[in-house]
C-alpha positions as CSV (number, residue, x, y, z in Angstrom):
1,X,0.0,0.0,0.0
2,X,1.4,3.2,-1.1
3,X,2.0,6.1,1.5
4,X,-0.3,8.5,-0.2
5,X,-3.6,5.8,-0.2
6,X,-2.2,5.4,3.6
7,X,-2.2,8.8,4.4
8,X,-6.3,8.9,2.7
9,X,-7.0,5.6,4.5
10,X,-5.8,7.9,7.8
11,X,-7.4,11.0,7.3
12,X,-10.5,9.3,6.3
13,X,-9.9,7.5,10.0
14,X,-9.3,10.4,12.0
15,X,-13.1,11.9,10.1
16,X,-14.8,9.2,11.2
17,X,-13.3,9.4,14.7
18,X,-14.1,13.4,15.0
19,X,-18.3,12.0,13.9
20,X,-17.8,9.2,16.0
21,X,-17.2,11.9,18.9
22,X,-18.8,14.9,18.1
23,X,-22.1,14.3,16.1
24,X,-23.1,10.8,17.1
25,X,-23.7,12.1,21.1
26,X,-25.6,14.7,19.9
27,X,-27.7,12.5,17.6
28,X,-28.3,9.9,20.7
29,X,-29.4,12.8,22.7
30,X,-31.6,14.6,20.2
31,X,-33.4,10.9,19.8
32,X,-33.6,10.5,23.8
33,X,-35.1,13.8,23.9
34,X,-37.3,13.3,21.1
35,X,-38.6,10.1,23.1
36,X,-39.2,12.2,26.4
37,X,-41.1,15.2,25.2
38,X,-44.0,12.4,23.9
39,X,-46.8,13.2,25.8
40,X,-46.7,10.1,27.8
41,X,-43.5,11.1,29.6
42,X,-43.7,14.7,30.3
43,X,-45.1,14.4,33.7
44,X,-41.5,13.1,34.5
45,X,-39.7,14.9,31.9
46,X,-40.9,18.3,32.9
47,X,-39.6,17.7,36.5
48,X,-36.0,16.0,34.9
49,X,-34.8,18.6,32.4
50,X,-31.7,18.6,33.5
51,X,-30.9,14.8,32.4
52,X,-31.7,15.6,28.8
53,X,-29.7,19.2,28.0
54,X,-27.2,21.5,29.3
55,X,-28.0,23.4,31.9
56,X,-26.9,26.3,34.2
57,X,-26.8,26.3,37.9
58,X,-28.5,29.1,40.0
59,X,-27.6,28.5,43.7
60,X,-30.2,29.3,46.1
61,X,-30.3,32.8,48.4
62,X,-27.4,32.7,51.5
63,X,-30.7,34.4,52.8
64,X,-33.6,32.5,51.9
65,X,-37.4,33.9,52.0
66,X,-40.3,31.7,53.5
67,X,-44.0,32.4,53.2
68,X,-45.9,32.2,55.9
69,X,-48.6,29.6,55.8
70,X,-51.7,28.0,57.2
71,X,-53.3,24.8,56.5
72,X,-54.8,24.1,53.0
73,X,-58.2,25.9,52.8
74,X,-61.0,25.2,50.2
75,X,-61.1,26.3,46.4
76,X,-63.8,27.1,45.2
77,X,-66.3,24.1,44.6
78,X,-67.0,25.3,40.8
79,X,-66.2,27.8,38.6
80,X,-67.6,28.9,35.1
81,X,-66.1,29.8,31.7
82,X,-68.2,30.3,28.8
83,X,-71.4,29.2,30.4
84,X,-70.3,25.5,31.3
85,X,-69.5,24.8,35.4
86,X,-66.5,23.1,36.0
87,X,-65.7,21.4,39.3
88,X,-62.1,22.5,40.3
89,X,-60.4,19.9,41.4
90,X,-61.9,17.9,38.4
91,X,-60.2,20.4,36.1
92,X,-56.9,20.6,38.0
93,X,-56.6,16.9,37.1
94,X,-58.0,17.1,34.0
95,X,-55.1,19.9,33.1
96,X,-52.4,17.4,34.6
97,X,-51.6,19.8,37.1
98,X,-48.0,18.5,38.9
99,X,-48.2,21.7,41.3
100,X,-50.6,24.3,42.9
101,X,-49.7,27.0,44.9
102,X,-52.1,30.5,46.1
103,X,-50.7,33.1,48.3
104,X,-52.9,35.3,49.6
105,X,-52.0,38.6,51.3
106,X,-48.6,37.8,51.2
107,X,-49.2,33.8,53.0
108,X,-49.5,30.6,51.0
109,X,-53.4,29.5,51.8
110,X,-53.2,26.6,49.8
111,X,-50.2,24.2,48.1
112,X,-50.5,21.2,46.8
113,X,-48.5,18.8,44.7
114,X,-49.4,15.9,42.2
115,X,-47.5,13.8,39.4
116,X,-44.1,13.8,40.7
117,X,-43.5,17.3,41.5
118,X,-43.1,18.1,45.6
119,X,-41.9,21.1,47.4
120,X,-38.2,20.7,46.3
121,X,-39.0,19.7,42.5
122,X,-37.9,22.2,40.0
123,X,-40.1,22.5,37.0
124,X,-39.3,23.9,33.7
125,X,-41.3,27.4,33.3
126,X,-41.6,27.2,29.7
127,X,-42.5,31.0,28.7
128,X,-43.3,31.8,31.9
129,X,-39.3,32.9,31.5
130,X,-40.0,35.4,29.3
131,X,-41.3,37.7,32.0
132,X,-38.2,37.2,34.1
133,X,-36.1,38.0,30.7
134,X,-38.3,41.4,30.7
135,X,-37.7,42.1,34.1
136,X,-34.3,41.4,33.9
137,X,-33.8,44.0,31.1
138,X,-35.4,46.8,33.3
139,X,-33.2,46.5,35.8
140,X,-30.4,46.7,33.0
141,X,-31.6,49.8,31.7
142,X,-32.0,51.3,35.0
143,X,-28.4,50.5,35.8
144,X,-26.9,51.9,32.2
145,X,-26.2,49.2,30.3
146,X,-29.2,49.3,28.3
147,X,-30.3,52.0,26.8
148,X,-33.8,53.4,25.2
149,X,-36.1,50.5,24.0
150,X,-37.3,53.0,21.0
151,X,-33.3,52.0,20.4
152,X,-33.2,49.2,17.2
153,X,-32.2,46.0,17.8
154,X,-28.9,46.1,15.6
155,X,-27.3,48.9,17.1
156,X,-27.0,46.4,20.4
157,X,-26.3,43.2,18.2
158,X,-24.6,44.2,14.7
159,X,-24.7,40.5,13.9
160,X,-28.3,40.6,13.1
161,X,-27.7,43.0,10.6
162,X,-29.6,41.6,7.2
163,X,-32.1,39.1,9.6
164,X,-35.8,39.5,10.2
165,X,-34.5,41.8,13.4
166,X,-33.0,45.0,11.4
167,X,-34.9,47.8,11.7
168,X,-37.0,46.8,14.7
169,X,-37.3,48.1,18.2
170,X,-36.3,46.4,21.3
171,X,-40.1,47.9,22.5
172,X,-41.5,46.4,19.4
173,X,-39.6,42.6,20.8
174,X,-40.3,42.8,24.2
175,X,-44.3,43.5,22.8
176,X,-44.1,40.5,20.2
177,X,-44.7,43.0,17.6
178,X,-41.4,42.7,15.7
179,X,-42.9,41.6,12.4
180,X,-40.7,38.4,12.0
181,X,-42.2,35.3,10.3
182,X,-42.7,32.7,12.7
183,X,-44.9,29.6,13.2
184,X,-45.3,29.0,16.9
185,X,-48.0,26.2,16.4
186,X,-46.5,23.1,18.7
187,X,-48.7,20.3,17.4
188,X,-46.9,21.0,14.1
189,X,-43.9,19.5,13.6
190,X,-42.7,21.4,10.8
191,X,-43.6,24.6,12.6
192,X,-40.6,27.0,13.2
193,X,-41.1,26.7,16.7
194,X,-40.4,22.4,16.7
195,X,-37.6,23.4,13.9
196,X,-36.5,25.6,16.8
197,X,-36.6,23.1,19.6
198,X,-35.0,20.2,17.5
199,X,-32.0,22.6,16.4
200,X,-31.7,23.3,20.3
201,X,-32.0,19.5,21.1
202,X,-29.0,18.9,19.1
203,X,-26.9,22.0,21.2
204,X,-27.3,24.2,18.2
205,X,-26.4,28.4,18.2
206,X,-29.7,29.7,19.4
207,X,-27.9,33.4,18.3
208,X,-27.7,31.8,14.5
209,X,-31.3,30.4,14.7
210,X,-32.6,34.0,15.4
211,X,-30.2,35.5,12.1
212,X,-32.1,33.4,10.0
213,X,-35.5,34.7,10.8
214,X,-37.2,36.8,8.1
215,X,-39.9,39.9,8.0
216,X,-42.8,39.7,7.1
217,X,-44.7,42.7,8.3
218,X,-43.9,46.5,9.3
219,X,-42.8,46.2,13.0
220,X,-44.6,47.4,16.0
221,X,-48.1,47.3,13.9
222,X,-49.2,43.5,14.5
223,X,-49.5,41.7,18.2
224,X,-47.9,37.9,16.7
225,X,-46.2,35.9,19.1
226,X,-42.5,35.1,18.7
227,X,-40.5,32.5,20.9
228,X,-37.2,34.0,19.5
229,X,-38.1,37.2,19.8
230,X,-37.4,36.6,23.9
231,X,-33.8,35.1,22.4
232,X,-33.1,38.4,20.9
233,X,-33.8,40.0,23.9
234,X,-31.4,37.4,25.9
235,X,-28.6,38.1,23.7
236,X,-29.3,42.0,24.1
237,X,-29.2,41.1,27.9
238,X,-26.2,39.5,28.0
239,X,-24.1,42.0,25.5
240,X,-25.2,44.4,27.1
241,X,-24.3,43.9,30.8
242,X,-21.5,41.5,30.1
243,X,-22.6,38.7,32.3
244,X,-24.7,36.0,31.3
245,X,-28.6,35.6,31.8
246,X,-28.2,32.9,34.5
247,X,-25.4,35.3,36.7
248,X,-27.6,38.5,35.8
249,X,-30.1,36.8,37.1
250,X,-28.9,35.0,40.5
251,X,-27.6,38.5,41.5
252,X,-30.3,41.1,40.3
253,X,-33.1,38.6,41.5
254,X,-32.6,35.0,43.1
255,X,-30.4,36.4,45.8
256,X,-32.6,39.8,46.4
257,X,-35.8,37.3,46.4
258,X,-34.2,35.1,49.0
259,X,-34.7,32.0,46.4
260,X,-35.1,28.6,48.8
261,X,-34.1,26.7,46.3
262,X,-31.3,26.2,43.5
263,X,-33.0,26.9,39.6
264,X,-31.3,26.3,36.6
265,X,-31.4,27.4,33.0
266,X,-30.9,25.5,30.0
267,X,-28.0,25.9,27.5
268,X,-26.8,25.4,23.9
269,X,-23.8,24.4,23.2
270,X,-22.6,28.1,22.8
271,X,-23.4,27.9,26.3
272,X,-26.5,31.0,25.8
273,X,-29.2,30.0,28.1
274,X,-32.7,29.2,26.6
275,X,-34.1,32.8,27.4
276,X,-37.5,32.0,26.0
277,X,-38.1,29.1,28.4
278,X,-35.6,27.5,29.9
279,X,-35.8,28.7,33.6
280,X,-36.2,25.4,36.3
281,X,-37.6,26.4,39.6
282,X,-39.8,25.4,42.2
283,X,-43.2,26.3,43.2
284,X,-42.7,28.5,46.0
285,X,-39.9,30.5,44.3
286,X,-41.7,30.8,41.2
287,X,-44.3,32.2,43.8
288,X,-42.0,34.9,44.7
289,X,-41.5,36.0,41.1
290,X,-45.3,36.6,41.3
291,X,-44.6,38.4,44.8
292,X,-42.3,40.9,43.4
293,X,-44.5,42.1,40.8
294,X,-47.4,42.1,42.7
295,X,-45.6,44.6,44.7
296,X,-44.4,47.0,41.4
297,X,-41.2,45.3,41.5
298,X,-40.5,46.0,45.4
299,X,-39.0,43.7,47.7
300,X,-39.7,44.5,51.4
301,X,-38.5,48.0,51.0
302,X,-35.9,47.5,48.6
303,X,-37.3,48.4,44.3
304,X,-35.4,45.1,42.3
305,X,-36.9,46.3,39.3
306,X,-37.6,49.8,38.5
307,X,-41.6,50.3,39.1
308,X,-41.3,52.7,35.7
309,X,-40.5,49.3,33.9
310,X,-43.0,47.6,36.0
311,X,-45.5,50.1,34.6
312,X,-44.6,49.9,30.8
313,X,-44.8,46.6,31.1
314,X,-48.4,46.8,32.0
315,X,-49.4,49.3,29.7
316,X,-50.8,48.4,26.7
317,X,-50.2,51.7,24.5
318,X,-51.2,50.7,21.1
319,X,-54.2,49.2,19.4
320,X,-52.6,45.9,18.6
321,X,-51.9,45.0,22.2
322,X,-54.8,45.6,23.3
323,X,-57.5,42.6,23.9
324,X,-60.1,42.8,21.0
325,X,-57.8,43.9,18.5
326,X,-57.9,43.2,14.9
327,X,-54.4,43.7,14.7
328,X,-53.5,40.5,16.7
329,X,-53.1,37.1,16.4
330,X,-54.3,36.5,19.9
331,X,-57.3,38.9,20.5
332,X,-58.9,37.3,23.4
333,X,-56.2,39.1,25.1
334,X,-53.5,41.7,25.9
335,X,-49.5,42.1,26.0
336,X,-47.1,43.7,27.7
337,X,-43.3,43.3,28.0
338,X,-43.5,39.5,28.0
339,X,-46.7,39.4,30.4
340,X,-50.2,38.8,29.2
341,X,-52.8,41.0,30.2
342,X,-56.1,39.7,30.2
343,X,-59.6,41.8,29.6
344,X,-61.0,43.5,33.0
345,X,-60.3,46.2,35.2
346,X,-58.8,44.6,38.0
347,X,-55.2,44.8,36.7
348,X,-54.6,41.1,36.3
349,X,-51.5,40.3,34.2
350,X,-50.1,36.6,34.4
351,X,-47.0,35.1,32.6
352,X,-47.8,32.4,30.9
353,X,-46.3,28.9,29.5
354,X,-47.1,25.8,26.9
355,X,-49.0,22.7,28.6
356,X,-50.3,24.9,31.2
357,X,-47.7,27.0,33.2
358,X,-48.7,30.2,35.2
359,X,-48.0,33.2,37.4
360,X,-51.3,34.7,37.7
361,X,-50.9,38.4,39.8
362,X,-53.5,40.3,41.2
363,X,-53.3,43.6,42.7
364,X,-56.7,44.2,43.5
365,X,-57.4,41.0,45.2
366,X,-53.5,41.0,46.2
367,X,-53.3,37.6,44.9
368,X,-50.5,35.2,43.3
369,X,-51.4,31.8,42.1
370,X,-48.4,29.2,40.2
371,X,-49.2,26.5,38.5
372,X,-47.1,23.8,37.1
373,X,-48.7,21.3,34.6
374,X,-48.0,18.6,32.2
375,X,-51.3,19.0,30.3
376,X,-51.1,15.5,27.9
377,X,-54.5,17.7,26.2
378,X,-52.2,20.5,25.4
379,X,-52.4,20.5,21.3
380,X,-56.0,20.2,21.6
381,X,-57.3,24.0,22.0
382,X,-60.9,22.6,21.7
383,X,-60.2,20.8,25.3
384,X,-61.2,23.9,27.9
385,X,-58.2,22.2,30.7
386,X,-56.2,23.1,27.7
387,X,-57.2,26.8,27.0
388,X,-55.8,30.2,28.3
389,X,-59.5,31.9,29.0
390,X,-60.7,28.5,31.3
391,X,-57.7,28.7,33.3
392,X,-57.8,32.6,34.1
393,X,-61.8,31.9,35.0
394,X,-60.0,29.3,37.5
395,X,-57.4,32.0,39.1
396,X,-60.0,34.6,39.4
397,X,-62.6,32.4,40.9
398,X,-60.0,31.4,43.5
399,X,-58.9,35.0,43.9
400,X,-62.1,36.5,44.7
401,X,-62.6,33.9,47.1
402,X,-59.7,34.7,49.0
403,X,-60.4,38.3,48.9
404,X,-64.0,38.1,49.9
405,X,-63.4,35.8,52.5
406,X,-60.3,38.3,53.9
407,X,-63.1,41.3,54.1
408,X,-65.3,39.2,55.2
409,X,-62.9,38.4,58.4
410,X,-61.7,42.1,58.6
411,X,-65.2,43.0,59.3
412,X,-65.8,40.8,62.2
413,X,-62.7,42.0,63.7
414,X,-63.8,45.6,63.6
């Protein structure tokens, strides 16, 4: 054998080698994870993310917070949505609930767990880590590192330059009004949002995903929701203040919340955390997310996130973000800065995740429910355990229960 066919015979070795190392892993986890996320598993999956990717630890508070309590006491028998009673505990089983949690004037009044999930279990938010991203960007602007949202996204990440994100404002991102082309439906699998996930599974740029995009309308015009568009707003994040989202975030929030718990974020291979969901926490300090913007972004005397931000984020200042609008591709409701903001005059805003994830917040009933599910019905948007509006019908029955039954023991007192 000559040297040169050798020398092919080697190289040709050492390629197969480099797949044998580098791609084939990925590939056996991308199929692992592709097994897991079938609806049959994600009771346990959703409580386990952190055997399937890359992930980000978030130690706990050196000076932990803890609710006060009192024994469970009753939800509401029923509830109704749409003219149909529903018994509530019936629905929280019929949503695959995992974990239930109300605090009311500032002490848990009822927590319970199901499915796996306990006091210590950390459960993946799903989008309910969009709000947190939001919130996380106030405090950067208030501390100089970011400056004016009416500020386009290119002149914080050049790089994006030529993508679906040139010539649009952060505001018009943190609204889901950016114009970019995206399918977000999750019971399609060709949908931009699986493409997304599947790219991610594999430990894929998330940075490169989000240069890809394309327009397709004039920004800050049309209410469409965009996963990536809370990427974008990562990456501004962590150019911006140098750090990345998980140490941002253990030192402007977990600490200053007194976190009981260690969360974690997911991570590509780039090592970017998943901004858009990826945040793994437990009940009770999911809770205290809820707490802190319950309170205008006040934590026992000391403001965490500016209340200005706290207010734009609540203010819905153009048509298409408004519930109603024709201008949106969710008109039964409102958006903010990465919070929903449901019809009524009450001032309820809730963050909001896929197969059922919420932090419901109430300031007029000074209420904060969490919810962790694995809802197995999720696709189906015909199933009401499934559905946005069914759920908030749940959280305010429960919240004006709470609150009337608070007056109620205010006025035998006086």
């Amino acid at each position: 054998m000559s040297k040169s066919v050798k020398l092919i015979l080697t190289v040709l070795f050492l390629a197969l080698v480099v797949v044998a190392v580098k791609i084939v892993p990925k590939y056996l986890r991308a199929m692992e994870i592709a097994e897991k996320v079938k609806m049959e598993y994600i009771e346990d999956t959703f409580i386990n993310m952190d055997q399937y990717f890359d992930f980000k630890t978030v130690s706990k508070s050196d000076r932990p917070f803890t609710f006060s309590s009192r024994n469970n006491e009753s939800l509401p028998e029923t509830f109704s949505h749409n003219g149909v009673e529903f018994n509530t505990m019936d629905f929280l089983d019929s949503s695959y609930t995992q974990g239930f949690l109300v605090l009311q004037n500032d002490t848990i009044v009822y927590e319970n767990y199901w499915r796996g999930q306990t006091e210590t279990t950390r459960h993946i938010s799903w989008s309910m880590a969009k709000s947190v991203i939001s919130a996380l960007l106030g405090i950067a602007q208030e501390e100089g590192h970011m400056g004016s949202v009416d500020k386009n996204v290119e002149e914080y990440l050049p790089e994006l330059i030529g993508s679906g994100y040139e010539g649009v404002k952060v505001k018009d991102v943190l609204q889901m009004s950016s114009g970019v082309k995206f399918n977000e439906d999750y019971a399609d699998q060709e949908s931009d949002i699986n493409r997304w996930f599947r790219a991610f599974a594999f430990g894929e740029s998330q940075d490169e995903f989000a240069a890809s995009l394309v327009n397709e309308r004039e920004p800050g015009t049309y209410n469409h929701y965009v996963s990536i568009n809370t990427h974008v707003l990562g990456m501004i994040l962590v150019r911006t203040t140098g750090k990345s989202v998980a140490q941002y975030f253990k030192e402007k929030l977990w600490d200053p919340i007194g976190a009981e718990h260690d969360a974690y974020w997911l991570k590509d291979n780039e090592g970017m955390e998943m901004a858009l969901g990826g945040l793994n926490a437990t009940l009770r300090d999911y809770a205290k997310v809820g707490r802190l913007f319950l309170n205008k972004g006040n934590w026992d005397g000391i403001q965490l996130v500016p209340e200005s931000w706290v207010n734009e984020s609540l203010n819905m200042d153009a048509e298409h973000v408004t519930p109603m609008s024709k201008n949106s591709a969710h008109p039964e409701t409102g958006y903010g800065y990465q919070w929903w903001i449901p019809p009524g005059d009450d001032g309820e805003f809730w963050a909001r995740g896929v197969f059922n994830q919420y932090i419901y917040i109430n300031p007029t009933t000074n209420t904060v429910i969490v919810k962790n599910s694995a809802n197995q019905n999720f696709y189906d948007q015909t199933n009401p355990h499934s559905t946005g509006p069914a759920n908030m019908e749940l959280m305010r029955a429960i919240a004006y229960r709470g609150y009337q039954k608070e007056e109620a023991e205010l006025d035998e007192i006086e």
